[in-house]
N, C-alpha and C positions, 0 to 999 in steps of 0.2 A: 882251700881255694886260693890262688893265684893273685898274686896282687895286680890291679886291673889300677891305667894307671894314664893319661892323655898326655901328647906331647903337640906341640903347635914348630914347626921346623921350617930356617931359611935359611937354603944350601946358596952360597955365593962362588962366584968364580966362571968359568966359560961354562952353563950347566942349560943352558937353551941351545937348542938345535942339535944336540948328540943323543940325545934318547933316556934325558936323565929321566923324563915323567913314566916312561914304558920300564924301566928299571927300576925306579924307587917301587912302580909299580904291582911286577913280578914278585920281588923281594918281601913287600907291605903279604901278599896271597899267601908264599912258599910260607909266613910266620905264623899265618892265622893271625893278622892284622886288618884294622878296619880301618879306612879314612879317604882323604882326598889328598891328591897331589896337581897343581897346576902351575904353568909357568905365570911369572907378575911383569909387570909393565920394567920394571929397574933391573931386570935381567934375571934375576934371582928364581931358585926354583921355592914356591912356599909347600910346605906340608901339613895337614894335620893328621893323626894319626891316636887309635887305641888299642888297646889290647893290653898282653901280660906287660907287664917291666921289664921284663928279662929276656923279653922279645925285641920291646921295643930297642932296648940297648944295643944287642945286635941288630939292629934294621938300622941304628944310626951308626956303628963301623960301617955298613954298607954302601951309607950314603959317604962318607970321609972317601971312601975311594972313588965310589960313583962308575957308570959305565966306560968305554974303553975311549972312547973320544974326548971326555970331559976332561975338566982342569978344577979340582975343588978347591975353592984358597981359604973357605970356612963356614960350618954348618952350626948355628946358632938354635939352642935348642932352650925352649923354654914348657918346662910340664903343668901341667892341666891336670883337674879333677877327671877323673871318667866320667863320661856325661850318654856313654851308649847309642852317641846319635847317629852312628854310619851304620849300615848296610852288609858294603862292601869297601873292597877298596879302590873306588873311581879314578878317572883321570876328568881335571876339568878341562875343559877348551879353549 
């Protein structure tokens, strides 16, 4: 079995208004990752996210570059127990 593993994530730098939440988004699906992603009020994009470890690891190289417009200056990652609480993986509004 697969080490099953939560990550809570906040990508700082120009990361609202370039499509970072539709990209973290796609990327959270293409893993077989579960979670939510939405923009916060201090600009920052937040994440939570679960799945394998070795998933999620890549899914946060992905976020370090981010989509084509963005400017990542640093994504701050702190892990979490699996708690199985998502679904899928959302975009909040």
């Amino acid at each position: 079995m697969a080490d099953k593993n939560g990550a809570h994530i906040f990508i700082e730098g120009r990361v609202q208004g370039v499509g970072f939440r539709n990209f973290a988004q796609r990327y959270g699906y293409l893993l077989s990752l579960k979670g939510v992603v939405k923009n916060i009020a201090n600009g920052q994009v937040e994440i939570e996210v679960e799945g394998d470890r070795s998933k999620i690891d890549l899914f946060i190289e992905h976020l370090h570059r981010g989509p084509a417009l963005a400017k990542v200056s640093k994504v701050n990652v702190s892990w979490v127990p699996f708690a199985n609480k998502f679904t899928e993986f959302s975009i909040i509004l």
